[in-house]
DSSP file (Angstrom, degrees, kcal/mol; ACC not computed):
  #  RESIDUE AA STRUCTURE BP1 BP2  ACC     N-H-->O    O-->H-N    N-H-->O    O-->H-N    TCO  KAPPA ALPHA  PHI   PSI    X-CA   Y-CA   Z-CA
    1    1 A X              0   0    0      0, 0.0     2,-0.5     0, 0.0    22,-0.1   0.000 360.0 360.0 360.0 133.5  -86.5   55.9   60.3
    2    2 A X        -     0   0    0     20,-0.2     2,-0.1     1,-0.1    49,-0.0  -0.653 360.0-133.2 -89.7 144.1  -87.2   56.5   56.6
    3    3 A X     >  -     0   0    0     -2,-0.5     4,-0.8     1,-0.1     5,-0.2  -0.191   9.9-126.3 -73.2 158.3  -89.6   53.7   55.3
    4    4 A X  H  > S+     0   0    0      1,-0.2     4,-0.8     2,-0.2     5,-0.1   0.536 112.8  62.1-114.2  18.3  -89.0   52.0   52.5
    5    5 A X  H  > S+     0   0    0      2,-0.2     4,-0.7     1,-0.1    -1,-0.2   0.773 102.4  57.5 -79.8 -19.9  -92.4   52.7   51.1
    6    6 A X  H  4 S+     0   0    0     -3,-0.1    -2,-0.2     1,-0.1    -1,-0.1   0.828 125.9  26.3 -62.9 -52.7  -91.0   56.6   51.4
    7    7 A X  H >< S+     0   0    0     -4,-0.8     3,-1.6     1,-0.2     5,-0.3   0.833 106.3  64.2 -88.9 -36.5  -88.4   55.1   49.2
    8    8 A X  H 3< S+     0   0    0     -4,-0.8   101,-0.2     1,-0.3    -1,-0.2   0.949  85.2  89.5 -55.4 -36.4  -89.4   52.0   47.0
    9    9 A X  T 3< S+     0   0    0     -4,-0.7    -1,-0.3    99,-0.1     2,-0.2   0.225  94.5  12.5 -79.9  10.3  -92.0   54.6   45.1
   10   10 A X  S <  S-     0   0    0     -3,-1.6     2,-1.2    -2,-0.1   100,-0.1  -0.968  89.7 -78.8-174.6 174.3  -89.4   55.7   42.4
   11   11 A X        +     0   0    0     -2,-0.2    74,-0.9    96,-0.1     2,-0.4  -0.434  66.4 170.0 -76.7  67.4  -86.1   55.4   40.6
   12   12 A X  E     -A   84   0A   0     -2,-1.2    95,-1.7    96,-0.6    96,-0.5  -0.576  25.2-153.3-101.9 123.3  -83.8   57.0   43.3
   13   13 A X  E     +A   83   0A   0     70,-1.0    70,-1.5    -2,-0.4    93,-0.2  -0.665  18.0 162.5 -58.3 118.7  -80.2   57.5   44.1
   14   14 A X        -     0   0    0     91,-0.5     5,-0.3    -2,-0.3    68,-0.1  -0.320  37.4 -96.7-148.7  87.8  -78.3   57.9   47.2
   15   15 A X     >  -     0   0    0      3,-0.1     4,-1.7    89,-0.1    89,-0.2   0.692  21.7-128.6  26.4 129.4  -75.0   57.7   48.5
   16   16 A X  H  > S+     0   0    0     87,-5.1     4,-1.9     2,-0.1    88,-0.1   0.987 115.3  33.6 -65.5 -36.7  -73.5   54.7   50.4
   17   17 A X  H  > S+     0   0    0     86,-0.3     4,-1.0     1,-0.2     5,-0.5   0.988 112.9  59.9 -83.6 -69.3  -72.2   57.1   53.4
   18   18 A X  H  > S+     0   0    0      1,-0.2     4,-2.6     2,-0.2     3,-0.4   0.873 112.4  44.2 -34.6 -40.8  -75.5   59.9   53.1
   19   19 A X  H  X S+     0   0    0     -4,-1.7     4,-3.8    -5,-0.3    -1,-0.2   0.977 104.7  63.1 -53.1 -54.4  -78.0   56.6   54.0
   20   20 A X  H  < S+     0   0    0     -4,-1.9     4,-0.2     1,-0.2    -1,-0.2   0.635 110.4  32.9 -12.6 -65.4  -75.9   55.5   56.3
   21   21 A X  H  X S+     0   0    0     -4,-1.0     4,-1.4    -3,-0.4    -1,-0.2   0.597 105.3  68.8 -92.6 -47.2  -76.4   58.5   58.4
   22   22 A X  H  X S+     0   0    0     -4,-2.6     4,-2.0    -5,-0.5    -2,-0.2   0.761 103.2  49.5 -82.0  -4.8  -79.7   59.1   57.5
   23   23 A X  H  < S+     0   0    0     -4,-3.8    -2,-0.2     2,-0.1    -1,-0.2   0.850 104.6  52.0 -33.3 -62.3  -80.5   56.0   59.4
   24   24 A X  H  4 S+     0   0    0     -4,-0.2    -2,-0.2     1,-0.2    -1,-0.1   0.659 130.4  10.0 -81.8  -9.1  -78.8   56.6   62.2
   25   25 A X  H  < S-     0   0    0     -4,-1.4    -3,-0.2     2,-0.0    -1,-0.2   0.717  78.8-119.1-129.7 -15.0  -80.6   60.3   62.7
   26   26 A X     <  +     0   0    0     -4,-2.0    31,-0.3    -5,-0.2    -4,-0.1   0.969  48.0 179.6  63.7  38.4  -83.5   61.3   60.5
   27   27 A X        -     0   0    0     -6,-0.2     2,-0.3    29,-0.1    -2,-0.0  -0.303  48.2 -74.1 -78.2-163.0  -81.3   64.4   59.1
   28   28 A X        -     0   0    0     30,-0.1    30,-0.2    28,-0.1     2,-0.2  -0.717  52.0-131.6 -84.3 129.5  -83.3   66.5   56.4
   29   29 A X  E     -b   58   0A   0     28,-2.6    30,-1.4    -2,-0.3     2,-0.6  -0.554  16.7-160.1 -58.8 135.2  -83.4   64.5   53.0
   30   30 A X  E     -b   59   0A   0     -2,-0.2    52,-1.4    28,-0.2    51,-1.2  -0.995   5.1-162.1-133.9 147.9  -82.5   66.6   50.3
   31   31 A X  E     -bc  60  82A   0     28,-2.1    30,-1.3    -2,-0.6     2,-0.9  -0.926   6.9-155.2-112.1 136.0  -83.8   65.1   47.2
   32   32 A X  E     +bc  61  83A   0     50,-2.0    52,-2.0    -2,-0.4    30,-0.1  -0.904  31.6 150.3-109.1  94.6  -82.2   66.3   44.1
   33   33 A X        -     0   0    0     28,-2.3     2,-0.2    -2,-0.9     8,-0.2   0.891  42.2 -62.1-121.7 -56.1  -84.9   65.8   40.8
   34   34 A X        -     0   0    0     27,-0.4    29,-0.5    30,-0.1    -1,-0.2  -0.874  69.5 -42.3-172.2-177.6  -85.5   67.8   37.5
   35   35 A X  S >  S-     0   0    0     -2,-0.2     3,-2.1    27,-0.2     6,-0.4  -0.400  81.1 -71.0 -72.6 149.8  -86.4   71.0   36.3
   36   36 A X  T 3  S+     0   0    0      1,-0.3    -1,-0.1    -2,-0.1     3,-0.0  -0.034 119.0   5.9 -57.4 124.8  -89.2   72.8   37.9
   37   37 A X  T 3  S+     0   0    0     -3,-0.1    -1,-0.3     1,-0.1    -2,-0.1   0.663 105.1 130.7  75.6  20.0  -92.9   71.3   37.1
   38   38 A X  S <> S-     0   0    0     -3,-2.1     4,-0.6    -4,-0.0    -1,-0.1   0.085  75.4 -96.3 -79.5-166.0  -91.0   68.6   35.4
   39   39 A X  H  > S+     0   0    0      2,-0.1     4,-1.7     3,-0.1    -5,-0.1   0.801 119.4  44.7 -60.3 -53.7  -91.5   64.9   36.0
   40   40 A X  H  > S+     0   0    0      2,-0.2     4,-1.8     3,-0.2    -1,-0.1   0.710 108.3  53.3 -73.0 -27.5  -89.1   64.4   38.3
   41   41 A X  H  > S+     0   0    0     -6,-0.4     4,-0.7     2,-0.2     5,-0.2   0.979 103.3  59.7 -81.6 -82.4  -89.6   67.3   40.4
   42   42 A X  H  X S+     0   0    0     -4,-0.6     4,-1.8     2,-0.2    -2,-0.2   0.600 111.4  43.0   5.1 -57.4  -93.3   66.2   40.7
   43   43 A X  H >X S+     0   0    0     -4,-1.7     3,-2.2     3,-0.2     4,-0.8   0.973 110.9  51.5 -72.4 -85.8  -92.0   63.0   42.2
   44   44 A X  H >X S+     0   0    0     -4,-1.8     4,-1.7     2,-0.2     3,-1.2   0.607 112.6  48.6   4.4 -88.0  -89.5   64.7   44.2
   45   45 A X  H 3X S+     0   0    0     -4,-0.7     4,-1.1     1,-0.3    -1,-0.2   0.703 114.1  41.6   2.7 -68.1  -92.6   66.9   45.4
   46   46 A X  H <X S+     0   0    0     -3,-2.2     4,-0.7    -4,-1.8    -1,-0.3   0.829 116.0  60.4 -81.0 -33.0  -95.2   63.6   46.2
   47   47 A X  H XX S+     0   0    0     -3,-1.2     3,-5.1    -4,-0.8     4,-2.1   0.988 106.2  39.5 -10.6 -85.7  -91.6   62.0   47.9
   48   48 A X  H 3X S+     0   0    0     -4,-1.7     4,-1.6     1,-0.3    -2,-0.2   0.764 118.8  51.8 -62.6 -31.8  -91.0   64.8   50.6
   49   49 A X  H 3X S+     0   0    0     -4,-1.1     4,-1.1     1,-0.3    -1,-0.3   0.699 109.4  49.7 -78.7 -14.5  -95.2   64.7   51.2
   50   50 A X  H <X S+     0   0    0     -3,-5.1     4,-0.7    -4,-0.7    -1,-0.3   0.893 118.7  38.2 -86.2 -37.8  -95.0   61.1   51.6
   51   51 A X  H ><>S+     0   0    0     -4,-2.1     5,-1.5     1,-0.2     3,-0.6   0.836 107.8  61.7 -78.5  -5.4  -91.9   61.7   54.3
   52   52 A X  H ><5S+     0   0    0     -4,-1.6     3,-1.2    -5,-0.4    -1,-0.2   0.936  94.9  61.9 -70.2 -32.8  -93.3   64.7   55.8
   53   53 A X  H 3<5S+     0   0    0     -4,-1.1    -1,-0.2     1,-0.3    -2,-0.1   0.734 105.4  47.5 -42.5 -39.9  -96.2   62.5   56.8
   54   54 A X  T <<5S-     0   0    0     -4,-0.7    -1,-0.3    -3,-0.6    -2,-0.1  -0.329 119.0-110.8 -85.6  34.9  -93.6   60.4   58.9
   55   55 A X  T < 5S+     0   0    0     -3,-1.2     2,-0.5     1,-0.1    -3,-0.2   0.792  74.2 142.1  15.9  57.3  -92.0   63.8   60.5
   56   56 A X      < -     0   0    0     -5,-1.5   -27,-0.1    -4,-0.2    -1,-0.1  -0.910  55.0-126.2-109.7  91.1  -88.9   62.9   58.4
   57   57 A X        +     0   0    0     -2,-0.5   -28,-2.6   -31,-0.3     2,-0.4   0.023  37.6 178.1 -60.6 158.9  -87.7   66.4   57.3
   58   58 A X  E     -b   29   0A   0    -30,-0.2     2,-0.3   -28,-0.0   -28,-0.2  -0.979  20.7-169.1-148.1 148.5  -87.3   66.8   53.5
   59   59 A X  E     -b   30   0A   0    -30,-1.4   -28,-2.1    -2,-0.4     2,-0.6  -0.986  13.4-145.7-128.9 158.6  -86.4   69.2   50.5
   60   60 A X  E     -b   31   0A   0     -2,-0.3     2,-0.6   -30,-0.2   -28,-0.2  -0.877  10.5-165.4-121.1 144.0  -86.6   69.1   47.0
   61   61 A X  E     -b   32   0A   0    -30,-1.3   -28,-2.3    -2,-0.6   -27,-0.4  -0.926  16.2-130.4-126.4 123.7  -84.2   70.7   45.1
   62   62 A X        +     0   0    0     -2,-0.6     2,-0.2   -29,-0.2   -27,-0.2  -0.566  34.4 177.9 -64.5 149.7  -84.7   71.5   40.7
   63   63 A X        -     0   0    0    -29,-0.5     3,-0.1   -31,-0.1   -27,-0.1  -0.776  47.7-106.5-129.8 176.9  -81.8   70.4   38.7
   64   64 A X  S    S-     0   0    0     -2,-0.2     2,-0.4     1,-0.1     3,-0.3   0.076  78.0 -71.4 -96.2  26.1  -81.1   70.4   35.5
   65   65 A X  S  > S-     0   0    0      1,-0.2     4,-0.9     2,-0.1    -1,-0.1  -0.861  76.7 -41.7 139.9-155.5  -81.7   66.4   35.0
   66   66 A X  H  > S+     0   0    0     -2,-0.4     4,-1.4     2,-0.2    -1,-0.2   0.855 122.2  66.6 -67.7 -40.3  -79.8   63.4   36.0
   67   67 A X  H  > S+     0   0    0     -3,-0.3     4,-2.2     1,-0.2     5,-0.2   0.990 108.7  36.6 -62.7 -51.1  -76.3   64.6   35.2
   68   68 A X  H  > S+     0   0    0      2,-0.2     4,-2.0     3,-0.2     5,-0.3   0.832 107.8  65.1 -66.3 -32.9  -76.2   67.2   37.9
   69   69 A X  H  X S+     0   0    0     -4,-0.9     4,-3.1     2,-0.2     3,-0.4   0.986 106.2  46.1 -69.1 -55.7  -78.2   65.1   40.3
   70   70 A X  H  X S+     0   0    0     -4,-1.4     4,-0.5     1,-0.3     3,-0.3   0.859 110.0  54.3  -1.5 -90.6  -75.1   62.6   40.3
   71   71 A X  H  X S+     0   0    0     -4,-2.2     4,-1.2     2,-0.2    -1,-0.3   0.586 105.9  49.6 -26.7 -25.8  -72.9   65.2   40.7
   72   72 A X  H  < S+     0   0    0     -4,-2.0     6,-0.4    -3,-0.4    -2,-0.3   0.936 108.7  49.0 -82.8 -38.3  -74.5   66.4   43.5
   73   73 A X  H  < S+     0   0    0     -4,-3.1    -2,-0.2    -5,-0.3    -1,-0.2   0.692 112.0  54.9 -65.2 -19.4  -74.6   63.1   45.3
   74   74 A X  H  < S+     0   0    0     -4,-0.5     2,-0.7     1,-0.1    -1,-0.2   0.919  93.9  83.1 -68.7 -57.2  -70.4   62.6   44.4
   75   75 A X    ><  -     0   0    0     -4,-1.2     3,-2.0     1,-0.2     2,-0.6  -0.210  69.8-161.6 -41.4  92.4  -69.8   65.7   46.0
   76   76 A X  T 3  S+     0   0    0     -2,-0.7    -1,-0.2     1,-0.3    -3,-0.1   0.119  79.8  69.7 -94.5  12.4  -69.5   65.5   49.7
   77   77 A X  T 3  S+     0   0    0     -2,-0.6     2,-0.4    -5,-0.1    -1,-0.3   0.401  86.0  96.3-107.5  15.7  -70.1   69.4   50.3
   78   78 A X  S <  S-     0   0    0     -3,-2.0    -1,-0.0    -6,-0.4     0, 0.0  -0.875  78.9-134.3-137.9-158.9  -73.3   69.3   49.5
   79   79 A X        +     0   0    0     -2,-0.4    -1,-0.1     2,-0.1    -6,-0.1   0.325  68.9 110.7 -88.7  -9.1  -76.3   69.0   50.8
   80   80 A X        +     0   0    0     -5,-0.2   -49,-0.2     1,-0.1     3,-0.1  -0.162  20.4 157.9 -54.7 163.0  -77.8   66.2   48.2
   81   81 A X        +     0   0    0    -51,-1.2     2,-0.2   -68,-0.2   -50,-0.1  -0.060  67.6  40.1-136.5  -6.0  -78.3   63.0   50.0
   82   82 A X  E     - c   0  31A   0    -52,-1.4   -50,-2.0   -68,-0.1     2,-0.4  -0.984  67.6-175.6-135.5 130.9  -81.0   61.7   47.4
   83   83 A X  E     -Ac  13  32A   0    -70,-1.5   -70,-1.0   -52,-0.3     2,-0.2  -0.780  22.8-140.5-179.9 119.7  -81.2   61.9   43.7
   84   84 A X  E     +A   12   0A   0    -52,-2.0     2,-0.3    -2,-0.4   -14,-0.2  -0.160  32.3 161.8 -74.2 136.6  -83.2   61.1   40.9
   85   85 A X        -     0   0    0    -74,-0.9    -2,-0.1    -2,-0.2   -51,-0.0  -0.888  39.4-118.0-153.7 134.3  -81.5   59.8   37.6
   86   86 A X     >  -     0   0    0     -2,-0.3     4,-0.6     1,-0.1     5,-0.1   0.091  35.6-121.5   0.2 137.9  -82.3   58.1   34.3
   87   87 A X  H >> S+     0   0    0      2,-0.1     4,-1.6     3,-0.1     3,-1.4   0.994 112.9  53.0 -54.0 -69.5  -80.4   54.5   34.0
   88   88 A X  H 3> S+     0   0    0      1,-0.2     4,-1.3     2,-0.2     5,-0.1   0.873 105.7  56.7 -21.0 -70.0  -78.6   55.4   30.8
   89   89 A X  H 3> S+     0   0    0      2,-0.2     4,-2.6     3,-0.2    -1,-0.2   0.743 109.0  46.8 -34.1 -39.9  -77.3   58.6   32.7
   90   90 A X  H XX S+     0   0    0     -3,-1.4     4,-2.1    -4,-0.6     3,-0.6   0.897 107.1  55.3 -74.3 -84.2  -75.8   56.4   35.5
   91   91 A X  H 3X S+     0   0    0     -4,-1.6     4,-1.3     1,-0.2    -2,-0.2   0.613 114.5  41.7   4.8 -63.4  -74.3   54.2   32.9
   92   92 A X  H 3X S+     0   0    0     -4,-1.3     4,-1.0     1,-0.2    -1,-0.2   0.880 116.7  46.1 -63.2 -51.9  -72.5   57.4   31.4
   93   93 A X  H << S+     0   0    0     -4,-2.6    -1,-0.2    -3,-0.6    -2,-0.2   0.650 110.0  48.7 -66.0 -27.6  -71.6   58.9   34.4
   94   94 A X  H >< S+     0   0    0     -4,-2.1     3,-1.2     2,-0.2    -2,-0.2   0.822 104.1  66.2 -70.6 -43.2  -70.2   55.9   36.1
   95   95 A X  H >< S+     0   0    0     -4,-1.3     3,-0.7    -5,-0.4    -2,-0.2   0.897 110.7  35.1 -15.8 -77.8  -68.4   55.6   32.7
   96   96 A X  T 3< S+     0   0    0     -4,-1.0    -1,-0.2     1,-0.2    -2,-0.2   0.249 128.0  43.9 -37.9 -18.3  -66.5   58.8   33.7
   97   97 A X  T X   +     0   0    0     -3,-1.2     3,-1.8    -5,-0.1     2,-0.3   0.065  53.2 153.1-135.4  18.6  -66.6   57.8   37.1
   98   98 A X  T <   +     0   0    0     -3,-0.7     3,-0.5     1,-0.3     4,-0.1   0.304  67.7  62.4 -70.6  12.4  -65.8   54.6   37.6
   99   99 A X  T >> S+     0   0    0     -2,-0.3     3,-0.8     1,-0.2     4,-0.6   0.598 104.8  57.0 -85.3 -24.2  -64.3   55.1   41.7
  100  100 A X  T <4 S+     0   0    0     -3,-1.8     4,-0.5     1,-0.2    -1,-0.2   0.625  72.3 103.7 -99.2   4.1  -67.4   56.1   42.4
  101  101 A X  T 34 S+     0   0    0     -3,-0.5     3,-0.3     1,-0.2    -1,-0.2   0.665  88.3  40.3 -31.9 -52.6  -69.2   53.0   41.2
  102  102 A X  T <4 S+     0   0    0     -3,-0.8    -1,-0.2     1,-0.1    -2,-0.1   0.606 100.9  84.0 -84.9 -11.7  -69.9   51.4   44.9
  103  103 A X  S  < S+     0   0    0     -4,-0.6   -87,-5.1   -88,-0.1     2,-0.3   0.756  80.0  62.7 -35.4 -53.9  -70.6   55.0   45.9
  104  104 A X        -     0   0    0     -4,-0.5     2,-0.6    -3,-0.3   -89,-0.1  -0.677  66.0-154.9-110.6 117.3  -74.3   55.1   44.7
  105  105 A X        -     0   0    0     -2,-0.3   -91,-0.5   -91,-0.0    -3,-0.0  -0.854  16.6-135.1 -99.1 112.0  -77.2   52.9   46.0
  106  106 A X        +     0   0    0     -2,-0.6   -93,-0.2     1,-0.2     3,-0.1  -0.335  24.8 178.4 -79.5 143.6  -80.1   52.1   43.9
  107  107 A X        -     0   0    0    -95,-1.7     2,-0.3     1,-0.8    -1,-0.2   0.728  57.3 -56.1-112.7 -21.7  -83.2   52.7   46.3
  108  108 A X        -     0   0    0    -96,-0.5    -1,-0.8   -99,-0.1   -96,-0.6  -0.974  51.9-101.7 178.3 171.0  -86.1   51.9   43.5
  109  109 A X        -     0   0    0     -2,-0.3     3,-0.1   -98,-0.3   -98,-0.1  -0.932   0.7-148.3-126.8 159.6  -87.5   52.8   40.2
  110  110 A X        -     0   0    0      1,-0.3     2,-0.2    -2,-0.3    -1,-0.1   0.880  65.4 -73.5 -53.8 -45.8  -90.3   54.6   38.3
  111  111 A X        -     0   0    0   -100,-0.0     2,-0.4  -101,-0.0    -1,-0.3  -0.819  54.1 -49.5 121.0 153.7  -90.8   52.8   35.7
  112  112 A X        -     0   0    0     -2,-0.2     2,-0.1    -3,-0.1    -3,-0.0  -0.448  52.9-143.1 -58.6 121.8  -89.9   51.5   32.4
  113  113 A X        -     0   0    0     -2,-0.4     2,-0.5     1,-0.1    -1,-0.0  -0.571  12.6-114.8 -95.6 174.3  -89.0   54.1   30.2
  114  114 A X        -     0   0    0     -2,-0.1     2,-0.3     2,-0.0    -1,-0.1  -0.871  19.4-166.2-116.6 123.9  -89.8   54.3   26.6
  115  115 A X        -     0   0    0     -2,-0.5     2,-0.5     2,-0.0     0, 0.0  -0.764   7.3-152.0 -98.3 139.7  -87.8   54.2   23.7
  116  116 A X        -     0   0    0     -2,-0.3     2,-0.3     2,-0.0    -2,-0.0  -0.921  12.0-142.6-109.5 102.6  -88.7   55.1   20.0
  117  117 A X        -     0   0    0     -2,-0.5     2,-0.3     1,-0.0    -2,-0.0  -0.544  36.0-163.7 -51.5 131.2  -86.8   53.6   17.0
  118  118 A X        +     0   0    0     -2,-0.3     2,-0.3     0, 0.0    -1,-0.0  -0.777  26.4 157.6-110.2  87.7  -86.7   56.2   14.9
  119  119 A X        -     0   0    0     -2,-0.3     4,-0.1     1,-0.1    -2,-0.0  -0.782  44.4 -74.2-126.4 178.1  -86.0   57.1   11.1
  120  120 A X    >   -     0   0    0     -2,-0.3     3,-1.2     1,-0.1     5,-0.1   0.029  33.1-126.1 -90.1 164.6  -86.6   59.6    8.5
  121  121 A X  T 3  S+     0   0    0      1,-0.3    -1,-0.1     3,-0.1    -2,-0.0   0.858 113.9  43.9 -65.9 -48.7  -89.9   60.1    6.9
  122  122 A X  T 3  S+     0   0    0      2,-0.0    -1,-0.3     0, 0.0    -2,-0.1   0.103  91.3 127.4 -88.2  20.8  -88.3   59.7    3.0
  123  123 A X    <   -     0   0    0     -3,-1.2    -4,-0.0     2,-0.2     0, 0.0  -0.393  66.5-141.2 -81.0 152.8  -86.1   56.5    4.4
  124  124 A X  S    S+     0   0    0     -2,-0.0     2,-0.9     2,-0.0    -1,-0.2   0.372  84.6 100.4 -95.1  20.7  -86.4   53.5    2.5
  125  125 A X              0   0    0     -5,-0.1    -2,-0.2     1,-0.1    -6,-0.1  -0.753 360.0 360.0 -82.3 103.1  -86.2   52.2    6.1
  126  126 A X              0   0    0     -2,-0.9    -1,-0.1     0, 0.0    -2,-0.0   0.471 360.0 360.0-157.0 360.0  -89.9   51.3    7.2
C-alpha cells in the first residue's frame, strides 16, 4: 500500500483511475517530473527512494515540465500514473481540458512558489 508519507512530501498529480489501481496492487509508480537534474526530477528521484524503502516499485521519468507531465497522466496508454506540475500549469491545461477536470487528484504540494513583480530598470514604475 503506498503511504501517504510516500506521497504527502510534494506537489503531485495522479489520475482518478491510475490510484485506484495502484491501491488495489502495488503496480510500478511511474512518476513523471522535469528535466534531468532539475528540481523536479530531484524530487521525483528522493520519491521513488522513499517508496523503494516500502518495496513499492517506482520509476522516474524526465519531462520537459508540467505540460507534458499532464499529458502523460490524460493519456491512458501510458505508463504515467504520477506527475509533477506547477499550479498555474494545471489551471492552463484544465483550461484546454476541461472533461478532464475530475480526472486529476491532487496528492500534495512542495511548496509555495515565488513570484517577482517585475519592471524595467528606466520605468518610472518603482
Amino acid at each position: 500500500m503506498i503511504t501517504k508519507f510516500a506521497l504527502s512530501s510534494a506537489f503531485l498529480l495522479t489520475t482518478a483511475l491510475g490510484m485506484a489501481s495502484a491501491q488495489a496492487a502495488d503496480p510500478l509508480i511511474t512518476i513523471s517530473t522535469g528535466k534531468s537534474g532539475g528540481g523536479y526530477n530531484t524530487i521525483g528521484g528522493r520519491l521513488k527512494s522513499v517508496l523503494a524503502e516500502q518495496d513499492q516499485p517506482a520509476e522516474v521519468l524526465t519531462s520537459a515540465g508540467s505540460l507534458e507531465n499532464l499529458n502523460r497522466l490524460a493519456d491512458p496508454a501510458s505508463p504515467v500514473n504520477v506527475g509533477l506540475a506547477q499550479a498555474d500549469a494545471l489551471k492552463y491545461y484544465l483550461k484546454d481540458h476541461p472533461g478532464l477536470a475530475d480526472k486529476f487528484i491532487n496528492l500534495g504540494e512542495i511548496g509555495q512558489e515565488c513570484v517577482f513583480i517585475v519592471t524595467g530598470k528606466d520605468s518610472a514604475i518603482h
